[in-house]
N, C-alpha and C positions, 0 to 999 in steps of 0.2 A: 113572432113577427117574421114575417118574409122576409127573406136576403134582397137586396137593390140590386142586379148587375147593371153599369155605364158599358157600353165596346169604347173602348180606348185606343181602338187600335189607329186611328185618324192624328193621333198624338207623338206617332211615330213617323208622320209628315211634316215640313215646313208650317209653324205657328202662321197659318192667313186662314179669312173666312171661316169656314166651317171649324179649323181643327182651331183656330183664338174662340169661338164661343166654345167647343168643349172645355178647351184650357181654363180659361177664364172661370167657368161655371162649376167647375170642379174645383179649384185649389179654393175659391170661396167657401163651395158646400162643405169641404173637409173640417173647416171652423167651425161655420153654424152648426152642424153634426153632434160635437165635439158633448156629452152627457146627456143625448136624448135616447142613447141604445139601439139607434138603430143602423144598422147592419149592412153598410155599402161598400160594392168593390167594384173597381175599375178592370174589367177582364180587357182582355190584347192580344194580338197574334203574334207569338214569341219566334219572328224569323232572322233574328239576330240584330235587328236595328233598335235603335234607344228609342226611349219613350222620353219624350220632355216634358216631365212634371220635374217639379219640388219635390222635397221630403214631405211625403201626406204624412200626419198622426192619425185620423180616426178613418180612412179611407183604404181597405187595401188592395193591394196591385197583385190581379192574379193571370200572369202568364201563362197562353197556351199553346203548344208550340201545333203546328196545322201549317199547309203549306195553304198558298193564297187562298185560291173558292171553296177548298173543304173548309175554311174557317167557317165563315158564316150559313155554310149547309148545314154542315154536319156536325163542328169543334164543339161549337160557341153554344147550338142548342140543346148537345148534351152533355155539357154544365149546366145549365137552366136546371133540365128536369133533374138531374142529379144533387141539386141545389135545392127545389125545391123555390127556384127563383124568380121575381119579377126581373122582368127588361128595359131599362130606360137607354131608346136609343135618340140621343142626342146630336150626332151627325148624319141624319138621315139616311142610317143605317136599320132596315127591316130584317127581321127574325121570320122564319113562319111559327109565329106561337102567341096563344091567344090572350097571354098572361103579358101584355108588351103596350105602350104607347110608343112613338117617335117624334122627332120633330121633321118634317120635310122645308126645310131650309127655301126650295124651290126647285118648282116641276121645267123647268126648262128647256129641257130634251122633249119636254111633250109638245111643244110651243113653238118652237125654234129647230131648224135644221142646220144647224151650225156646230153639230157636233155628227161623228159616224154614226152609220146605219144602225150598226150591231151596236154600239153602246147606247141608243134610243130605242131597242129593242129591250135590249136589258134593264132599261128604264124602266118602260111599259110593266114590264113586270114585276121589279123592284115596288114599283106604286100599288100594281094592283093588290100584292102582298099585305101590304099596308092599308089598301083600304077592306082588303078578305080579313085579316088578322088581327090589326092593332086595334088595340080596345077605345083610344083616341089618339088623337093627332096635331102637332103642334104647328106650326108655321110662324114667322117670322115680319109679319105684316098683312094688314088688312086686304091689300090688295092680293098678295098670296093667298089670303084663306079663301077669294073669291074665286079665282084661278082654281085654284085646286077643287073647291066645289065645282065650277064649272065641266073642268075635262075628268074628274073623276068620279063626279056623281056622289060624294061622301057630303053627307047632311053639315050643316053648318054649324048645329048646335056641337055638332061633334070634332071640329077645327077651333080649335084654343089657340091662341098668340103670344109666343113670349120672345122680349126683344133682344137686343144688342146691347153694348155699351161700348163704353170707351177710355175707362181710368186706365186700362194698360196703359196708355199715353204718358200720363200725368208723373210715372214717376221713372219715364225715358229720358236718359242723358243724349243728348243730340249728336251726332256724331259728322265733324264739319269737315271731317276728312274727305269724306264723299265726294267735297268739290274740287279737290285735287285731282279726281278721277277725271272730272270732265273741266280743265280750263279753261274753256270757253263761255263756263254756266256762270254768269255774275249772281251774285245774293242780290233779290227783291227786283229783278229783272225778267225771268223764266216765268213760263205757266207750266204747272207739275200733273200729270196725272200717274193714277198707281193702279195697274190690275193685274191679269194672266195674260194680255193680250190675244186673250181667244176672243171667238169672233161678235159676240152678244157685250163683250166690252166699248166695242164700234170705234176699235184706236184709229180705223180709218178716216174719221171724224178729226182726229187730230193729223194725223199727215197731209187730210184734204184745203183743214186750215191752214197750216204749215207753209204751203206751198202757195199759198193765196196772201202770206205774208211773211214774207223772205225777211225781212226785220227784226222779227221778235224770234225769241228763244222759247224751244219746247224740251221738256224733260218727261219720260214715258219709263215710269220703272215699274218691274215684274218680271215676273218667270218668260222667256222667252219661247212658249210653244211655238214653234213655227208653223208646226201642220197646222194647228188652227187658224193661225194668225196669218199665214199662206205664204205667197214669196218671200225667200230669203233675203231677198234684196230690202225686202220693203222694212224688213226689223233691223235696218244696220244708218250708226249714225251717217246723218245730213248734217249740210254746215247749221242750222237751225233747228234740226231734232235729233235728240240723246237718248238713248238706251243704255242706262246701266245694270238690265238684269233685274235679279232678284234681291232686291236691297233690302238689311238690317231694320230693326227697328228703331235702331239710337240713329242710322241711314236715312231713317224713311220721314222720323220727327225733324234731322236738318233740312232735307227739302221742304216739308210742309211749313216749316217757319219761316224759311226765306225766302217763298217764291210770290209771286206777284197775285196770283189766283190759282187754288185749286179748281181742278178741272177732271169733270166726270161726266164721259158722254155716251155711259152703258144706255141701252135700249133696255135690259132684262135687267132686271135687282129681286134677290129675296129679300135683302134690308139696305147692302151696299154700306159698308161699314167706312174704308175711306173716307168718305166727307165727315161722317163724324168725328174722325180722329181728327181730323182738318179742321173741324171749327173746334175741337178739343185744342188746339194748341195754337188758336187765335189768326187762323189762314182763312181768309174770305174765301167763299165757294161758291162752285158756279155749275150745275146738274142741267142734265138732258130733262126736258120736259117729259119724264116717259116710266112708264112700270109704276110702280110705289115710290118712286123719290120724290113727288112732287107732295105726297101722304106724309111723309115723314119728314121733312125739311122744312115744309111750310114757306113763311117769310123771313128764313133766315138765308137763303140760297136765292143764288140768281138762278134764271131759266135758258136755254137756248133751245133750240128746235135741232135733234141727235142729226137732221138728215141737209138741214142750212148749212154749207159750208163757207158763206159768203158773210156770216155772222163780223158785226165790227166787237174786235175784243176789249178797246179802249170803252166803248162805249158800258160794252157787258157789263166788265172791272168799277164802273163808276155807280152803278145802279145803288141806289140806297135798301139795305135790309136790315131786318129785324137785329136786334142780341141775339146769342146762343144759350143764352140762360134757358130758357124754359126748355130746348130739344134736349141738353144737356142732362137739366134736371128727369129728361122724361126716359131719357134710354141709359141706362147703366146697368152693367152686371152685379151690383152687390144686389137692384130688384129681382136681377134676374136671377140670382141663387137664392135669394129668398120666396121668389114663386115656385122654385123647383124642390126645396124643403118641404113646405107647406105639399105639395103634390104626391111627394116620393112618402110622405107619413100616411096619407092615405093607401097609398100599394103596399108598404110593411104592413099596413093593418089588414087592411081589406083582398089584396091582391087586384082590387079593382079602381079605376081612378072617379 
């Protein structure tokens, strides 16, 4: 059978987006794995920073020490061929090697100019890699598999879909310290949104409101890139919007319980996991009409228009929707380790998917 390699090295970043679906999809597979004999390891770029897993049992972690871009040039694909290995890259990380599938999360850089020149250069190529080399390709929502056929020309039958979930949540202890950070934030008073505030999140959308209703209270947490997110001024608290950064997960579960409406007004989504975790833990939700959220949400999310900033939020907050039953039941990682089982048995066998 063929050896599996995952790149893990995305694991060695703050647990958000891309590096909670590795996370997640891995410490699962390690179970289901667990007397089928087949043969998976987690490789990494060994540049002294920790990898955040658990203790795997039947998964193992093979450190490679590479400094940044000779990993993925040079490291990482001769272990492959020294291995004799297939490649599952999971965080839309591409190999040049034709023994490989990936997932592309989303093409965004190709779409959107709200990132550098040069790093949508390296896009460009990153993708084209992936659609010269990977044998198929995974994405994240139907609306991505369309996108991606669209500006890359990669045939349809050849984009697979496999999703998100959200039981991380479920067995997070809330962490209500949080609101001592900010004393002005009352429980079940605040409208919460959560991303990188780079520019395809549109937290402008939330300042623009903000300022159009001096009244209510906004809570805006994530990683603070400025360069994306652009003036310094404009990420720093207002008597009515809060920035606490990059906030916890036991952090991130007290805001989503106690705030009045979850609020997410990205323009661009590969799945957009936030709201999930938000109707995971019983927070009304309210999404940008725009990308795949309206695919994925359904009638359980209100709508607004990403670009209205005149939107009434009272109004929003009151709309009647659906349960979360059924989105719940439909995006979860224990499907999604068990479609990538079922997938990864085929490459031990076959070397092809």
């Amino acid at each position: 059978m063929n050896p599996i390699v995952i790149n893990g090295t995305v694991l060695c970043d703050n647990i958000t987006g891309i590096p909670r679906y590795v996370y997640e999809t891995v410490v699962r597979l390690d179970k289901l794995i667990e007397g089928t004999g087949l043969d998976v390891r987690i490789a990494y770029r060994d540049d002294g920073r920790e990898i955040h897993l658990p203790e795997l049992k039947n998964i193992k972690l093979v450190p490679l020490k590479a400094v940044k871009y000779f990993y993925n040039m040079a490291v990482l694909p001769a272990y492959l061929r020294r291995e004799h290995a297939f490649f599952v890259g999971l965080a839309s990380d591409m190999l040049m090697t034709r023994r490989s599938v990936v997932v592309l999360h989303d093409i965004r850089p190709l779409v959107m100019d709200t990132d550098r020149g040069f790093f949508r250069f390296k896009f460009w190529v990153h993708c084209l890699s992936t659609k010269w080399f990977a044998q198929r390709v995974f994405t994240v929502s139907y609306d991505q598999r369309q996108l991606i056929h669209d500006k890359l020309g990669i045939p349809l039958d050849k984009i697979g879909v496999t999703y998100n979930g959200w039981e991380h949540m479920a067995k997070v202890q809330p962490d209500e310290s949080i609101f001592e950070k900010m004393p002005a934030v009352k429980k079940g008073e605040y409208f919460y949104a959560l991303g990188s505030l780079a520019g395809h999140k549109n937290f402008k959308w939330i300042r623009e409101v903000a300022r159009r209703n001096p009244d209510k209270t906004f809570v805006v947490a994530g990683g603070k890139d400025l360069r994306a997110f652009g003036d310094d001024t404009e990420a720093k608290d207002t008597h009515n919007v809060f920035y606490p950064g990059y906030v916890s997960d036991a952090e991130n579960a007290a805001l989503m319980k106690h705030c009045r409406l979850f609020l997410h007004p990205a323009v661009f989504e590969g799945f957009g996991i936030p709201p999930l975790e938000a109707l995971a833990l019983g927070a009304p939700i309210a999404l940008a009409k725009a990308s795949c959220l309206p695919e994925l949400y359904g009638d359980t999310a209100r709508y607004f228009d990403p670009y209205d900033y005149e939107v009434d939020l009272d109004a929003l907050a009151a709309r009647p929707v659906a349960p979360p039953d059924k989105v719940l039941a439909k995006y979860s990682w224990d499907k999604t380790a068990a479609f990538w089982l079922e997938e990864i048995k085929k490459y031990a066998r076959d070397g092809k998917p």
